[in-house]
N, C-alpha and C positions, 0 to 999 in steps of 0.2 A: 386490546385493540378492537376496536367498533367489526360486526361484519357491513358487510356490502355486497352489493349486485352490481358487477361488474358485466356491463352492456357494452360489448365489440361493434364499432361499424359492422361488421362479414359478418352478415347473416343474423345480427344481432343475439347474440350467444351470452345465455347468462351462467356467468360463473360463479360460485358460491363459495365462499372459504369453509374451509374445514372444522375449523376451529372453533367458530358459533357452534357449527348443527353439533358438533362435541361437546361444548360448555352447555346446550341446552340438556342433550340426553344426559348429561353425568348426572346435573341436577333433578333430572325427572329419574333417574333411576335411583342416584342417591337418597331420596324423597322416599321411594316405594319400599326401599331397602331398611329405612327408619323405621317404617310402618312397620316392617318385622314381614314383608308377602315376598316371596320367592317370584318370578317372574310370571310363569303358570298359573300359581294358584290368584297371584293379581288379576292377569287376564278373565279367569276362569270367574273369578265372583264379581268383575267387574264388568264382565261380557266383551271383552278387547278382542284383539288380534293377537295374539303372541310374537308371530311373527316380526308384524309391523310396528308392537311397542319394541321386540330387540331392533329391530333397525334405527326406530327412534333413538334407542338410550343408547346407539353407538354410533351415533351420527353419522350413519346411512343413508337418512329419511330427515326429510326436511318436517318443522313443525308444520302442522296444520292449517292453513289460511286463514279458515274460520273461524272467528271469535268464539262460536258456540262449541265447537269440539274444543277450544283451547279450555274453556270454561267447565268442560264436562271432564277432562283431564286432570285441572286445577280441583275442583270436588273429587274427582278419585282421590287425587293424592292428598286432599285432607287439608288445602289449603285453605283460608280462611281468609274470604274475599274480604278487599282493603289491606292486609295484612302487608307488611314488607316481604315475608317467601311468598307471596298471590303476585306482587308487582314484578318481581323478579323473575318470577315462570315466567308472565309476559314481557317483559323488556328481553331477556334471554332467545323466546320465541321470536321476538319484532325484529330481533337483530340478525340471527339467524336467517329469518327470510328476507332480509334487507332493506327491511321496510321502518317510519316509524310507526310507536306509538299511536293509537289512533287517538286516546284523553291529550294528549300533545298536540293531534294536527288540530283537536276541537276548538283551542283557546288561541284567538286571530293575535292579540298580543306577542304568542311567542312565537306562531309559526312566522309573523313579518320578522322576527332577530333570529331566526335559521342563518340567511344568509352570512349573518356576523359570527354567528356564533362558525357555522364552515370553512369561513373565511380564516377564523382565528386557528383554530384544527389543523389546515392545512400552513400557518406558520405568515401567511398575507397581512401585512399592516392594516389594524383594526383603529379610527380613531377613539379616542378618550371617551368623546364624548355614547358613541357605540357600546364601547366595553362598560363604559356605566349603567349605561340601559340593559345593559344585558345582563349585568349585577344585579340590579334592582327587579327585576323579572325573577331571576334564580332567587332568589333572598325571599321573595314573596310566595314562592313555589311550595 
């Protein structure tokens, strides 16, 4: 299931599922663990936090806002930008803070078939002619 930022009328209170900031840390710890670095000795040659990467990889700690520490993370752990595990740090990350993608919001084509495609998510009768375009968007992706 997608995360989300769930925005209250009172006081406007954002609450975050559990579940993303967990699926991101498993994977960023998972990752570090392949590497063969103990959590320490990561930090230690990577110049981190200890702390606040355990918090990360037990979804404590929300991922980082910033595309540039997300990036600098992604190069710690060895990923290999473009790559399918480089996309998935970030889709993991984006979801997590409940946000999208930002190469998603880039391209006007797909952010206009958002609305169908949430509509469809949420179970809302989508016409034909809608789910086609939103096929042919995906298909071209």
């Amino acid at each position: 299931m997608c995360g989300i930022i769930i925005t209250t009328e009172k006081g406007r209170e954002k609450v975050m599922k559990r579940e993303t900031l967990k699926e991101f840390g498993e994977f960023f710890k998972n990752r570090r663990m392949d590497l063969g670095y103990t959590l320490r000795r990561f930090c230690l040659e990577k110049g981190l936090d200890p702390a606040n990467i355990s918090k990360l990889e037990r979804g404590k700690m929300s991922p980082p806002d910033k595309r540039e520490k997300l990036e600098e993370y992604a190069r710690h752990l060895e990923l290999k930008e473009g790559s399918a595990e480089w996309y998935e740090f970030f889709d993991l990350a984006y979801v997590a803070q409940g946000k999208i993608p930002e190469e998603v919001m880039e391209d006007e084509e797909v952010v206009e078939k958002l609305p169908i495609l949430f509509r469809t998510i949420r179970g809302q009768k989508v016409t034909d002619e809608q789910l086609k375009a939103l096929i042919q968007i995906i298909k071209r992706a």
